[in-house]
ROSE-4610 file (N, C-alpha, C; in Angstrom, 1 decimal, always signed):
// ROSE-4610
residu = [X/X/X/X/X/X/X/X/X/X/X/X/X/X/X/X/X/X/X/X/X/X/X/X/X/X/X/X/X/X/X/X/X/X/X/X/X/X/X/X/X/X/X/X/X/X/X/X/X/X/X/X/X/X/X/X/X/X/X/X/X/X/X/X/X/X/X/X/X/X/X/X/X/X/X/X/X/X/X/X/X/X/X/X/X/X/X/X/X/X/X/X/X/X/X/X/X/X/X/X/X/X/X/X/X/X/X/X/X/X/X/X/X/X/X/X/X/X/X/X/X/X/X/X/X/X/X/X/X/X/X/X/X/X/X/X/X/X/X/X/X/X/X/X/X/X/X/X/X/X/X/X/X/X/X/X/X/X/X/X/X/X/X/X/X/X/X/X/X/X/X/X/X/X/X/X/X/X/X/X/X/X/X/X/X/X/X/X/X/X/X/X/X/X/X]
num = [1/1/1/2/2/2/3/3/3/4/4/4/5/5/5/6/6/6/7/7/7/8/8/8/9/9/9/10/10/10/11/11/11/12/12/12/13/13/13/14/14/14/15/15/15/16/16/16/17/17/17/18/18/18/19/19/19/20/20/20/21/21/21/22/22/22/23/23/23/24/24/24/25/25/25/26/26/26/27/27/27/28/28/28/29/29/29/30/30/30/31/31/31/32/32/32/33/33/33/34/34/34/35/35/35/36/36/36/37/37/37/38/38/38/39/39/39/40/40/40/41/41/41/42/42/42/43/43/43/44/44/44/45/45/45/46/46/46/47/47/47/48/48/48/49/49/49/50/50/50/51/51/51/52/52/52/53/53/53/54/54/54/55/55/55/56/56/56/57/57/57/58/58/58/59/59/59/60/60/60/61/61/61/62/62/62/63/63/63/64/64/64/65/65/65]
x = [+14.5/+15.8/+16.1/+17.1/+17.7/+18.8/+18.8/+20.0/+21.4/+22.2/+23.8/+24.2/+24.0/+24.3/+24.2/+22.6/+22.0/+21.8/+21.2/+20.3/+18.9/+19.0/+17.3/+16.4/+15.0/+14.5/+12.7/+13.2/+12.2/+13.0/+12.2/+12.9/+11.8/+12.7/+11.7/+11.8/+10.9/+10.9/+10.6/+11.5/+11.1/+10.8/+9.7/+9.0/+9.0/+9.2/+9.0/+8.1/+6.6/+5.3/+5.1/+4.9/+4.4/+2.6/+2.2/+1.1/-0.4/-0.2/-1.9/-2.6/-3.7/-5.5/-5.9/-6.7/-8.0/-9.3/-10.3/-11.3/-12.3/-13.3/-14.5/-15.8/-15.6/-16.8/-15.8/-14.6/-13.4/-12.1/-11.6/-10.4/-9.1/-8.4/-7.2/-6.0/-5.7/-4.9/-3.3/-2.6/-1.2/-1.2/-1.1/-1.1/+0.0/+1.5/+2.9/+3.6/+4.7/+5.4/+7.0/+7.8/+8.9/+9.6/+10.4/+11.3/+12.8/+12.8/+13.7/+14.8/+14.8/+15.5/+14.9/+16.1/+15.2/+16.2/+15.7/+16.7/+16.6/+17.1/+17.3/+16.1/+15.2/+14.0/+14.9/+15.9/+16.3/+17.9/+18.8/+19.9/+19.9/+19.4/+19.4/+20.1/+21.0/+21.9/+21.1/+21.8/+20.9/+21.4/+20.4/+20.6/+20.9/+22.0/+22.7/+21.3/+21.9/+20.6/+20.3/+21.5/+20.7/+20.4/+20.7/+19.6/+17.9/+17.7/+16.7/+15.7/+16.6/+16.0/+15.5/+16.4/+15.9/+15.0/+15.0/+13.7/+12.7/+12.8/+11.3/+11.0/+12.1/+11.7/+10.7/+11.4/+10.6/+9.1/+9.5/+7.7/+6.7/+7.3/+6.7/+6.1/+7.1/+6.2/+5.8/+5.8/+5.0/+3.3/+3.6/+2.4/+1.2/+2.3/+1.5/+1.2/+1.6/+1.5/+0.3]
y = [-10.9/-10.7/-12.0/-12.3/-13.2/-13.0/-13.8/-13.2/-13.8/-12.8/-13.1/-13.7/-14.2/-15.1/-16.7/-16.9/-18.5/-18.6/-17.8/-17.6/-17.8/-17.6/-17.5/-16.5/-16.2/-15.3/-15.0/-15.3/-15.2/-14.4/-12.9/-12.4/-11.8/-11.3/-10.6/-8.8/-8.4/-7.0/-6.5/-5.3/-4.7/-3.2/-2.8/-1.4/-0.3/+0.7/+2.0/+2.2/+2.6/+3.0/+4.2/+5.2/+6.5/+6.7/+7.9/+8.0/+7.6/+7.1/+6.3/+7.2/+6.8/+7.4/+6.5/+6.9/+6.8/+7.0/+6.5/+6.5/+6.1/+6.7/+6.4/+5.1/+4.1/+3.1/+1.8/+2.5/+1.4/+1.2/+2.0/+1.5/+2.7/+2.0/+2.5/+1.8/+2.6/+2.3/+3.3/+2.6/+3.0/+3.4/+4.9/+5.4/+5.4/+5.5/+5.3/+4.8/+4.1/+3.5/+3.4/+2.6/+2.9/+1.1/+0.4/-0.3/+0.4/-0.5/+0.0/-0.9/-2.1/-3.3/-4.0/-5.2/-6.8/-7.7/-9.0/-10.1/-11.3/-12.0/-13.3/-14.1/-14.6/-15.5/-16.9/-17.2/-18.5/-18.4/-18.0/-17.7/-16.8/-15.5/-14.4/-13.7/-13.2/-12.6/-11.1/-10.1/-8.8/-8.4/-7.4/-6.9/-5.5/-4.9/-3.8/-2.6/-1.1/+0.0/-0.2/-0.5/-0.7/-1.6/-3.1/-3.9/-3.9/-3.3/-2.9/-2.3/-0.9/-0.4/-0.9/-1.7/-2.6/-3.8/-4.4/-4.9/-4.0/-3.0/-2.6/-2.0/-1.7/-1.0/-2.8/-3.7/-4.5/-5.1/-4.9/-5.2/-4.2/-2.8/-1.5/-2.2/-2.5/-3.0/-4.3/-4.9/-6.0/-5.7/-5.1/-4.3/-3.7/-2.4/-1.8/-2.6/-3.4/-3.8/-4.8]
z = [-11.7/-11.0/-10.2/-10.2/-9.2/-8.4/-7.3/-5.9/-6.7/-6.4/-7.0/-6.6/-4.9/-4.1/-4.3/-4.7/-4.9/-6.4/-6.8/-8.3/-8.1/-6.7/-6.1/-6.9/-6.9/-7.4/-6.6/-5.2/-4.5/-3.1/-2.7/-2.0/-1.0/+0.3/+1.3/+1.5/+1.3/+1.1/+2.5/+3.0/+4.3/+3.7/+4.5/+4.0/+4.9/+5.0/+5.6/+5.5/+6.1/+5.4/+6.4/+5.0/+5.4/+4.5/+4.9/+4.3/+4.5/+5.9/+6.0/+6.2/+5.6/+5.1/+5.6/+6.5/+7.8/+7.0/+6.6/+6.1/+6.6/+7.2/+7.5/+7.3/+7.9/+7.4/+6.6/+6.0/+5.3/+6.4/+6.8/+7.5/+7.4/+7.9/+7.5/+6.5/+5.4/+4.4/+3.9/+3.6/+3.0/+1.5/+1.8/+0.3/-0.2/+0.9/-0.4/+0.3/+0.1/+0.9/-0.1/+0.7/-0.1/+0.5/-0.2/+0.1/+1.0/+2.0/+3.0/+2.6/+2.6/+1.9/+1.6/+1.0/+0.6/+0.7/+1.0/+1.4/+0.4/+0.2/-0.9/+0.2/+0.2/+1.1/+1.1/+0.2/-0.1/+1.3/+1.0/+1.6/+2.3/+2.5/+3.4/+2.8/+1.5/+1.0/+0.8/+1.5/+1.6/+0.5/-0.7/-1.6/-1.5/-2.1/-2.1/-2.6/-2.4/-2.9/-4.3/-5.3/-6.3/-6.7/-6.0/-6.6/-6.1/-4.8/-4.3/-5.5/-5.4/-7.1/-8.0/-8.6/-10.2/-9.7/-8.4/-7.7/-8.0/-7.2/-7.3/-8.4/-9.6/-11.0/-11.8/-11.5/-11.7/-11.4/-9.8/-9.4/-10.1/-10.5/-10.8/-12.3/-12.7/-14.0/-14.7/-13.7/-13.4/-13.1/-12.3/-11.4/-12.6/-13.1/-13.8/-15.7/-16.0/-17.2/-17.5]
């Protein structure tokens, strides 16, 4: 994906985190979390809800592939 703004394609992701698991002897960890927004890293151009989306539909399968 790239920012509509620059044609940047390096961005900053802000997160809501819900979910932490406390574990014994390991720590504490984030079992789900969700994108709150994300910004162009290059210009600051904030990305609208659905490009957020198709952001994170892509890290998703980036991730998982």
């Amino acid at each position: 994906m790239k920012c509509q703004n620059c044609s940047g394609k390096n961005f900053e992701l802000y997160f809501r985190w819900f979910g932490v698991y406390i574990e014994q002897g390991i720590g504490a960890y984030v079992t789900e979390h969700d994108i709150s927004e994300a910004r162009c890293a290059d210009c600051g151009y904030e990305l609208s809800d659905e490009e957020v989306d198709k952001l994170f539909k892509e890290i998703n399968f980036i991730r998982n592939d």
